[in-house]
N, CA, C and O atoms as a Maestro MAE file, in Angstrom:
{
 s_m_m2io_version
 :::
 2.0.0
}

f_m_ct {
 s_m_title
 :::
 protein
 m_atom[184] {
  # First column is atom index #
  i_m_mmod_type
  r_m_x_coord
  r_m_y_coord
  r_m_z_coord
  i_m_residue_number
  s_m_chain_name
  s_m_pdb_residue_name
  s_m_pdb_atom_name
  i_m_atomic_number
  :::
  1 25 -3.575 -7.945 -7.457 1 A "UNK " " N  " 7
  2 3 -3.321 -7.162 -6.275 1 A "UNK " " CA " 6
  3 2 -3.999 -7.837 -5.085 1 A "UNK " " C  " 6
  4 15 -5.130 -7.552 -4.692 1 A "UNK " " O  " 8
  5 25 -3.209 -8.748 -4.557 2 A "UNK " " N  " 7
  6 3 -3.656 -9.284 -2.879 2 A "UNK " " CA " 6
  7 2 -3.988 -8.535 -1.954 2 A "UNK " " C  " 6
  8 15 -3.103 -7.962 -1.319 2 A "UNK " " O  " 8
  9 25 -5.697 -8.293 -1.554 3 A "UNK " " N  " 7
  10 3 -5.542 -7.911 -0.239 3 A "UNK " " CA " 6
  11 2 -5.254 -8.293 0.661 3 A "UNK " " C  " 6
  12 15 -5.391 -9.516 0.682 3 A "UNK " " O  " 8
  13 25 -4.771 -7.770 1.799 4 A "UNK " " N  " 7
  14 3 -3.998 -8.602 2.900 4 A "UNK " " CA " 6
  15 2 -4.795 -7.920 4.039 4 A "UNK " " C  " 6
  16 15 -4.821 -8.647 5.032 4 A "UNK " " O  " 8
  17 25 -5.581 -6.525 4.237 5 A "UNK " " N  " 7
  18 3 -6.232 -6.548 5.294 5 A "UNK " " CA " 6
  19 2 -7.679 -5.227 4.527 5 A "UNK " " C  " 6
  20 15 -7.349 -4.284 3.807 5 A "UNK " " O  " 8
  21 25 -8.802 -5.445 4.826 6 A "UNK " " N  " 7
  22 3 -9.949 -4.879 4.979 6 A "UNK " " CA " 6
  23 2 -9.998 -3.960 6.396 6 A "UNK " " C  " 6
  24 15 -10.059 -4.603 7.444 6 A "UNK " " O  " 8
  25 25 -9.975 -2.564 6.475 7 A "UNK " " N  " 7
  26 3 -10.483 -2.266 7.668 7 A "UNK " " CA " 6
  27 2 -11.609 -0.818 7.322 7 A "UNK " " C  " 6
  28 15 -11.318 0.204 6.699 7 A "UNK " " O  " 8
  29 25 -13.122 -1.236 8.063 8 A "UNK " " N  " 7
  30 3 -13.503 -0.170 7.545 8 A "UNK " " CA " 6
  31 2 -13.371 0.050 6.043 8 A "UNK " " C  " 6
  32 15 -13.191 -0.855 5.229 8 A "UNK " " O  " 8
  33 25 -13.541 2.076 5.605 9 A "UNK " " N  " 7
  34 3 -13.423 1.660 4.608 9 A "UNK " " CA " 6
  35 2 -12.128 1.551 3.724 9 A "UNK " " C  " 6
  36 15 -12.123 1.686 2.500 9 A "UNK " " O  " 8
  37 25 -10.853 1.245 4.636 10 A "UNK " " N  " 7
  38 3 -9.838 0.936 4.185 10 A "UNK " " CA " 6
  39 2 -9.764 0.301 3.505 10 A "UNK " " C  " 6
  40 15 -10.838 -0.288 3.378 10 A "UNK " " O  " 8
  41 25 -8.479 -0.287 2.342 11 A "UNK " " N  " 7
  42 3 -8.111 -1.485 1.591 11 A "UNK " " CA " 6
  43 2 -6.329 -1.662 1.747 11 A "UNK " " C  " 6
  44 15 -5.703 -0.868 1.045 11 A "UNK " " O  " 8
  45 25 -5.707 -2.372 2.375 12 A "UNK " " N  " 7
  46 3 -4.811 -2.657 2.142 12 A "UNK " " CA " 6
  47 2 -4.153 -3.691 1.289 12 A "UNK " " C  " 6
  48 15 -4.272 -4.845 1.702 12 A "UNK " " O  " 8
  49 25 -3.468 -3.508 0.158 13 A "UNK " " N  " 7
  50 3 -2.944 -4.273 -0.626 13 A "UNK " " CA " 6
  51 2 -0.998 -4.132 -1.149 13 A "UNK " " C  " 6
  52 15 -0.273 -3.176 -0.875 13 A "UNK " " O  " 8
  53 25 -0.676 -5.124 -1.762 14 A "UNK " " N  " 7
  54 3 0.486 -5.402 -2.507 14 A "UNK " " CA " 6
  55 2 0.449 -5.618 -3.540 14 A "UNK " " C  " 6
  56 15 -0.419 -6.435 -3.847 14 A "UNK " " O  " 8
  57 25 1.322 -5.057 -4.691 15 A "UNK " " N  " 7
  58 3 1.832 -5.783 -5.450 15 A "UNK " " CA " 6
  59 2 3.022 -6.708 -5.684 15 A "UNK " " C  " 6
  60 15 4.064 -6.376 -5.118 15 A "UNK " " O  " 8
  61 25 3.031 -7.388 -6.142 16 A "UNK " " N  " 7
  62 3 4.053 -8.544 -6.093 16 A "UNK " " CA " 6
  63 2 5.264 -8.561 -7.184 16 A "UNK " " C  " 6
  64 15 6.165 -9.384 -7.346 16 A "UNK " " O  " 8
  65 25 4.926 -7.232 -7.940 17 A "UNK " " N  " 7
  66 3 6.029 -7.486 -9.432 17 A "UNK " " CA " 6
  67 2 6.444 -6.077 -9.584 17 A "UNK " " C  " 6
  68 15 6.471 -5.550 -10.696 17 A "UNK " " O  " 8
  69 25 6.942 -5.111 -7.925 18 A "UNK " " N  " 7
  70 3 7.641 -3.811 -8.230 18 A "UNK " " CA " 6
  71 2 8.581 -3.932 -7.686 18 A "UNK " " C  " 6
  72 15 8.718 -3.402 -6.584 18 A "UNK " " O  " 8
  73 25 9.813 -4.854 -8.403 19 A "UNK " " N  " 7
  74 3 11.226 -5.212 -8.032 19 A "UNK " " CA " 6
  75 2 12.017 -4.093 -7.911 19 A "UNK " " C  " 6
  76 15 12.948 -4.148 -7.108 19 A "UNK " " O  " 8
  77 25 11.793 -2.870 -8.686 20 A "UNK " " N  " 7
  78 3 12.495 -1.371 -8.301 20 A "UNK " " CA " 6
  79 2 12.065 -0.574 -7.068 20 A "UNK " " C  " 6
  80 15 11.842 0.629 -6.940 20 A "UNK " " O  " 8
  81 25 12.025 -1.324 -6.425 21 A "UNK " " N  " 7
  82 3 11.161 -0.431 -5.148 21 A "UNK " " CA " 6
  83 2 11.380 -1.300 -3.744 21 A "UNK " " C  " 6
  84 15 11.406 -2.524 -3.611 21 A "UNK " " O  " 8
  85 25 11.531 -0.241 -2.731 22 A "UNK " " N  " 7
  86 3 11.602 -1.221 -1.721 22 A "UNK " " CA " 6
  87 2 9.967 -1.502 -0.885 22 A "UNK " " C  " 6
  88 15 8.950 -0.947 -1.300 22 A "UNK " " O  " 8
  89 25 9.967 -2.321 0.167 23 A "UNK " " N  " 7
  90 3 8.924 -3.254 0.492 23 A "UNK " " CA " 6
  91 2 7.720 -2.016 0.533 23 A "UNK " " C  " 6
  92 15 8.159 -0.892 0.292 23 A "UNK " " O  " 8
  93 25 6.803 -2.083 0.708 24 A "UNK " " N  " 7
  94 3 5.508 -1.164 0.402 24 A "UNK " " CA " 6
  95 2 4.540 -1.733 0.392 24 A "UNK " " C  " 6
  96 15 4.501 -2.808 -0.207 24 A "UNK " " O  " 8
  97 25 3.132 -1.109 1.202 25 A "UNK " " N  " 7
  98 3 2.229 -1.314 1.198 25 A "UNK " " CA " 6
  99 2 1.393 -0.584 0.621 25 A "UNK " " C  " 6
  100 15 1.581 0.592 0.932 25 A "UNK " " O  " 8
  101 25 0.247 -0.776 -0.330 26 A "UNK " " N  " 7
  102 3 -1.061 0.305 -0.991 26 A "UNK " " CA " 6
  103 2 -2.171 0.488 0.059 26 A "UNK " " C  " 6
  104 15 -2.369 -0.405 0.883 26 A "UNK " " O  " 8
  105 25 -2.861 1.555 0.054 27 A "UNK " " N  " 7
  106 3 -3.464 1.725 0.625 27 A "UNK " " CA " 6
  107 2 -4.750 2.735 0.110 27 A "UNK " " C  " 6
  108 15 -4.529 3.886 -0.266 27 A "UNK " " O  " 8
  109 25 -5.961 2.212 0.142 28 A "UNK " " N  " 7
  110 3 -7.000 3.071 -0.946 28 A "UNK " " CA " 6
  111 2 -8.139 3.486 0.133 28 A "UNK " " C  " 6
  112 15 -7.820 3.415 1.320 28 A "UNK " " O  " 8
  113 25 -9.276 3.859 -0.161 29 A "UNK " " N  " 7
  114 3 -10.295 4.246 -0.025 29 A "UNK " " CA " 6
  115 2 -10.958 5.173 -0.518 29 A "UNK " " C  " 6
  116 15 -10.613 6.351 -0.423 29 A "UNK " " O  " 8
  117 25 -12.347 4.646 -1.309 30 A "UNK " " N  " 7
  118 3 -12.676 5.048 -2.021 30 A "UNK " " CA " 6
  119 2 -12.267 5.749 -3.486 30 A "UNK " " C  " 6
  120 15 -12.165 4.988 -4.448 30 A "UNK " " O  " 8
  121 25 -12.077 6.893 -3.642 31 A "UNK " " N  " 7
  122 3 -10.974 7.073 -4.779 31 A "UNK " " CA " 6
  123 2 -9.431 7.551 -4.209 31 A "UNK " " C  " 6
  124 15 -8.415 7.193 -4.806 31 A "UNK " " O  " 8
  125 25 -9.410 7.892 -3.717 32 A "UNK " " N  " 7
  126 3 -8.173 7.800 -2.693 32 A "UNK " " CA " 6
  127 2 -7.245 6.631 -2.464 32 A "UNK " " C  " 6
  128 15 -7.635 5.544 -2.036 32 A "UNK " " O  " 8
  129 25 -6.031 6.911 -2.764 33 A "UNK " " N  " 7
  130 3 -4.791 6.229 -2.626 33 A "UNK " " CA " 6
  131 2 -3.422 6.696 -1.975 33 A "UNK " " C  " 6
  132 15 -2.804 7.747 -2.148 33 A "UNK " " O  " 8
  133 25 -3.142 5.643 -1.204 34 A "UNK " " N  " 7
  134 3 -1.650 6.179 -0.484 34 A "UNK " " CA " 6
  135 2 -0.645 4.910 -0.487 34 A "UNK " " C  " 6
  136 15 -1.135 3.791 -0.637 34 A "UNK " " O  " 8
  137 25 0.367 5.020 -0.368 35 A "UNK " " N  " 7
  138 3 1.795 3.739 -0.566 35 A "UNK " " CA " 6
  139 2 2.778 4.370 0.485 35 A "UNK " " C  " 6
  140 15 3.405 5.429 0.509 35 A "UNK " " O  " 8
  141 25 2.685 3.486 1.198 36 A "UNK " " N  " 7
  142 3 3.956 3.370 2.330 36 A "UNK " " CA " 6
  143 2 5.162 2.635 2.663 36 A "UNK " " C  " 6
  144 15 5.137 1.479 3.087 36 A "UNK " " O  " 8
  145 25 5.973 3.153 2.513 37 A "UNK " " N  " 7
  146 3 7.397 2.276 2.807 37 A "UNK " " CA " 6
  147 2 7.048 1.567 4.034 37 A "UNK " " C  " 6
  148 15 6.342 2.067 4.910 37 A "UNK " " O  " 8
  149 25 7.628 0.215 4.093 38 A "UNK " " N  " 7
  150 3 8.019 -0.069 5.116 38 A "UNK " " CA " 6
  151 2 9.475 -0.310 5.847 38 A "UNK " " C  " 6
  152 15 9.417 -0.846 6.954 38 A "UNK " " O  " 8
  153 25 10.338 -0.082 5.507 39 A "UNK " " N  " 7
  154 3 11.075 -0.236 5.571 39 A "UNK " " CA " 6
  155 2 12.422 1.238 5.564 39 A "UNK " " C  " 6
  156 15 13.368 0.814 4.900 39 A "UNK " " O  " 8
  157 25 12.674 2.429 5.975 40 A "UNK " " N  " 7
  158 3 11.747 2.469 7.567 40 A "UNK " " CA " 6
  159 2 10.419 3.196 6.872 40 A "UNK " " C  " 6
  160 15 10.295 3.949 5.906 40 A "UNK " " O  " 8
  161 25 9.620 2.695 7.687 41 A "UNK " " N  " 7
  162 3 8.086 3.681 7.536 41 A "UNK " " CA " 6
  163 2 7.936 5.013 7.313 41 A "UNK " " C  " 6
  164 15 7.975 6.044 7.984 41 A "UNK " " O  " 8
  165 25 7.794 4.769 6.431 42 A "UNK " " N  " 7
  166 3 6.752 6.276 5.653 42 A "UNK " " CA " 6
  167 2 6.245 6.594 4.829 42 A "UNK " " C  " 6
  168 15 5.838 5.664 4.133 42 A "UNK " " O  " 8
  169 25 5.887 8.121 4.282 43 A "UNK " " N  " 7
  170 3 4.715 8.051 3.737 43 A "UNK " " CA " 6
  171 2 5.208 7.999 2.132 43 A "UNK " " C  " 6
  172 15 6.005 8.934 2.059 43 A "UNK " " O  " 8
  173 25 5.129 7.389 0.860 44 A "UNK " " N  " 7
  174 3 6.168 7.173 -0.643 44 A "UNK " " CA " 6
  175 2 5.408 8.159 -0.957 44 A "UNK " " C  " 6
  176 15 6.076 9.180 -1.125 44 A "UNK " " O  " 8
  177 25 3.742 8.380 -1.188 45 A "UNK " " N  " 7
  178 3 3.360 9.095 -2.088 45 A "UNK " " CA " 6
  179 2 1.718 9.468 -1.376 45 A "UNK " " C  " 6
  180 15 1.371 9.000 -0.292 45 A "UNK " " O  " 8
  181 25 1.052 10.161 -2.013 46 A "UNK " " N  " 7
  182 3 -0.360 10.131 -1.152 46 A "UNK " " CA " 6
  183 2 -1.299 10.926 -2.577 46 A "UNK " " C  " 6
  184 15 -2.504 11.157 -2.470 46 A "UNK " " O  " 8
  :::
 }
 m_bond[183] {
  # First column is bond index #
  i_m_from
  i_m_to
  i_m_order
  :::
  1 1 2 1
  2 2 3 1
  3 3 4 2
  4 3 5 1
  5 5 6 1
  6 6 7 1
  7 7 8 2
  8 7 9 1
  9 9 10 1
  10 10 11 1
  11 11 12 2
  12 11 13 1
  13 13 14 1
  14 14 15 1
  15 15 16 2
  16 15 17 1
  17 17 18 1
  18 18 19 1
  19 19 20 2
  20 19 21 1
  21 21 22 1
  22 22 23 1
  23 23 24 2
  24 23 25 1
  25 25 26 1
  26 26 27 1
  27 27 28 2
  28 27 29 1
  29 29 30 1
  30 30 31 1
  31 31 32 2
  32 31 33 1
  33 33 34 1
  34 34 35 1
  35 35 36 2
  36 35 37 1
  37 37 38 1
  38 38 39 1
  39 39 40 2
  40 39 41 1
  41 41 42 1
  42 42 43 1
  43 43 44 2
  44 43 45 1
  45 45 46 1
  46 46 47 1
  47 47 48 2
  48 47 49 1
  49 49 50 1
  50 50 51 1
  51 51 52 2
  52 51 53 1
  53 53 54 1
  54 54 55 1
  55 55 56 2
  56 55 57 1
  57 57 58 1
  58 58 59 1
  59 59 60 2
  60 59 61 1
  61 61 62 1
  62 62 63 1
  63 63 64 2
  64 63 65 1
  65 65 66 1
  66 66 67 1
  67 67 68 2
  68 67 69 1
  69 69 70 1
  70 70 71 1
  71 71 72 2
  72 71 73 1
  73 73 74 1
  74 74 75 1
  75 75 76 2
  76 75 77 1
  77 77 78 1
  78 78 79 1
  79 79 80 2
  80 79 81 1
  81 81 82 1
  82 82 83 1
  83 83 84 2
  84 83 85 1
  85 85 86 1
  86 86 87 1
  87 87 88 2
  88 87 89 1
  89 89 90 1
  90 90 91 1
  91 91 92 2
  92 91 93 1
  93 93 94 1
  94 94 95 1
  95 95 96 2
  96 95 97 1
  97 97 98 1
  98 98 99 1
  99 99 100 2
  100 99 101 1
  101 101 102 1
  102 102 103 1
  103 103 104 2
  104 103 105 1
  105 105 106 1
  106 106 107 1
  107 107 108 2
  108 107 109 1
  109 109 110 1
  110 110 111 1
  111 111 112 2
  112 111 113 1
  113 113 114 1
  114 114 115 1
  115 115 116 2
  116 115 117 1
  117 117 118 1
  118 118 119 1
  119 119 120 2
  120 119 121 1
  121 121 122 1
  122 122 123 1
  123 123 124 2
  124 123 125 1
  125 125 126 1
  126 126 127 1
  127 127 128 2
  128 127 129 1
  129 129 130 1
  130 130 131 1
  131 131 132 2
  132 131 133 1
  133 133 134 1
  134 134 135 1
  135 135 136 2
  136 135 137 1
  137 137 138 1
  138 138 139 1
  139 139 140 2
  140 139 141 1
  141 141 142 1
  142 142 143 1
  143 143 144 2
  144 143 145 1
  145 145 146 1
  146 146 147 1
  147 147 148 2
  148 147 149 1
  149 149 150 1
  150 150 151 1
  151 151 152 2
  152 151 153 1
  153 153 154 1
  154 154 155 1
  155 155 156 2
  156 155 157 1
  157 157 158 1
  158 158 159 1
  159 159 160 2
  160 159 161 1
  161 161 162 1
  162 162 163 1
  163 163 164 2
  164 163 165 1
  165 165 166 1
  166 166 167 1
  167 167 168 2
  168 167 169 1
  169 169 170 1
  170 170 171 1
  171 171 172 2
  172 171 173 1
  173 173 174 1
  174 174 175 1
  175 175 176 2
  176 175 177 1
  177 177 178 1
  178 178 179 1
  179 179 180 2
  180 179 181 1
  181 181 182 1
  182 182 183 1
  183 183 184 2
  :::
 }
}
C-alpha cells in the first residue's frame, strides 16, 4: 500500500490490485478509515 501523501495525522494511500473498482483513494487516521471515489468524487465508504 503506497503512500502518496502524509498530512498531519492523515494517511493517504492506494492500492494497486482492486481492478473491480473504479479509481479510489484510502484514507486512515488512527483507527479510522475512509475510501473515496475519484472519479466523480465521493465518499465509497467511511
Amino acid at each position: 500500500m503506497p503512500t502518496i501523501l502524509r498530512s498531519g495525522p492523515y494517511r493517504f494511500y492506494v492500492y494497486s490490485h482492486e481492478s473491480n473498482e473504479p479509481p479510489h483513494v484510502h484514507v486512515d487516521r488512527d483507527d479510522l478509515s475512509a475510501k473515496f471515489w475519484l472519479r466523480p468524487v465521493g465518499l465509497a465508504r467511511n
